[in-house]
C-alpha positions, 0 to 999 in steps of 0.5 A: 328176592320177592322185591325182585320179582315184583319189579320184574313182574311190573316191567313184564306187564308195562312191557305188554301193555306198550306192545299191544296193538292201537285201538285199544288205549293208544292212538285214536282210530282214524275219523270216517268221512261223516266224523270229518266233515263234522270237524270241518263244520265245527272248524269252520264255524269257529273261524267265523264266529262273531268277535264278542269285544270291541276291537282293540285299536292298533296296527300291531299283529302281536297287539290284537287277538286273532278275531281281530286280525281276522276282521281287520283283513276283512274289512280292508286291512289287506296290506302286512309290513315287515319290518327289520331292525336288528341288535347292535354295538352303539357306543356309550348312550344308545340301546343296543336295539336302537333299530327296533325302537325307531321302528316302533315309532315308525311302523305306527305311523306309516301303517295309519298313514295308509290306513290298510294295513297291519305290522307284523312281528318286528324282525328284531336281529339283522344279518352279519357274522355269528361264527366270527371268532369275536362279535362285538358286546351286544350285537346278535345277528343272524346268518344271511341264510338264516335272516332270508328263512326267516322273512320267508316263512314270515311273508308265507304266514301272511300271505296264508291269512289272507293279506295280499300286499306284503310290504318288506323295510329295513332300518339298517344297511346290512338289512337291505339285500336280503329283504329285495332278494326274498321279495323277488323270490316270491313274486317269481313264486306267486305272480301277484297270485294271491299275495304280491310282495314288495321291498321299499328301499325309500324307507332306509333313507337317513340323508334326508333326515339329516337335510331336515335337521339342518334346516331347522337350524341344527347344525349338527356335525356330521357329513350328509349321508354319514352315520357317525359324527363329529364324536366319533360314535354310531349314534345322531342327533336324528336316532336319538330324537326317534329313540326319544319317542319310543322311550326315552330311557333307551339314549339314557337321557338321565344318566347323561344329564349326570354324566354332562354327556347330554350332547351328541356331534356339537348339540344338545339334546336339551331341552328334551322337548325341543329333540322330541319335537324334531323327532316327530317333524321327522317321523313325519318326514319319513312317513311320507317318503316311505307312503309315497313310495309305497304307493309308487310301487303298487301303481308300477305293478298295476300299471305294468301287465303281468305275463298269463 
């Protein structure tokens, strides 16, 4: 009975106590003018403080600490990409994130070939069906919705840094639609006031990729333009030399060896040597394509006059 009463007793005073009126120990009263603009100074002053390292040298927003990206778009760096890949079924030898891997390698290589821009986040998953009653192993995607939310939100963030070209690629197909849709979207939105946004689709060209390596005397068995082969799989001689710069592990090159499955569409992928240097040939194919038409975009809209 009397530990009754006493556990009634602590309920009644918990029960006071939550009751009582802010002020006291609750919520915070609000700041006067003076308290604000207090906050604002020291806000302020710690949004300006001086960077106390050496900068760390790298395209990558996820790489660097905000101060560096703060100097970085101080400095020039006023261009941000925004790259899609995506996560699917490539048969037996590739990582299910094939994508993203190439992209790595690319998103280098093009945002120091234009020397002022950064990369933000990769958009790892690519748009497609998650309510179908069966989705292949290993593919994760996103709604069409979902996928444009998400390239929004992210072009939105940028824009509210500071960066005033955002450029939109994709690494797959099913990719393209959206990224022009929400590019369009937004310099409806904005009109190139304070950020203008633009889709590449140049960058999405693997045909060309394909006529450099016949014309270094591969003969890989595939129809130009095609993204399966002679075997019948969704992986190339092209990606997996990418790959193969990214980490080597991800077209399982060692399991091949043991499994004698190092080829793919009737060539080999050995010497390993001879497929990165084919893969580097191509990074810088690819790099001058999409820069060229980077640079293209941007001269249309300077060159065209923006309605008042």
């Amino acid at each position: 009975m009397n530990n009754f009463l006493l556990v009634v007793g602590f309920t009644l005073l918990a029960s006071s106590a939550l009751a009582q009126p802010p002020g006291g120990g609750g919520q915070r009263p609000p700041m006067t003018p003076e308290q604000q603009a207090a906050a604002t100074a020291r806000r302020e002053a710690e949004m300006n403080a001086p960077r106390p390292i050496e900068a760390l040298d790298s395209v990558w927003i996820e790489e660097l600490t905000w101060m560096e990206v703060r100097d970085g778009i101080k400095n020039g760096k006023t261009t941000a990409l925004i790259l899609t890949g995506g996560v699917e079924s490539n048969g037996p030898h590739l990582a299910t994130g094939k994508h993203n891997y190439v992209l790595k390698v690319m998103g280098d290589a093009i945002a120091r070939k234009l020397g002022n821009a950064l990369v933000a986040p990769i958009v790892t998953l690519e748009p497609g069906r998650p309510d179908g009653e069966r989705v292949a192993p290993g593919s994760v995607v996103l709604s069409q919705a979902t996928y444009k939310a998400v390239l929004n939100d992210m072009a939105e963030s940028l824009r509210g840094m500071g960066f005033t070209t955002v450029i939109m690629m994709g690494d797959s197909g099913g990719n393209q639609n959206g990224m022009k849709e929400v590019t369009a979207a937004l310099n409806t939105k904005y009109n190139g006031k304070p950020a203008r946004f633009y889709f590449i689709p140049e960058y999405y060209d693997y045909t060309s990729v394909q006529k450099l390596i016949q014309d270094n005397g591969i003969a890989e068995q595939i129809e130009l333009g095609a993204s399966s082969g002679s075997d019948g799989l969704h992986e190339e001689y092209g990606i997996d030399a990418l790959m193969a710069l990214a980490d080597p592990t991800t077209i399982r090159i060692e399991q091949r060896k043991k499994a004698n499955r190092t080829s793919i569409n009737g060539v080999n992928l050995l010497p390993m040597e001879k497929t990165l240097a084919i893969g580097r040939k191509i990074v810088e194919l690819r790099t001058r394509i999409t820069v060229d038409a980077i640079n293209k975009a941007m001269a249309a809209t300077t060159a065209s006059p923006q309605p008042r």
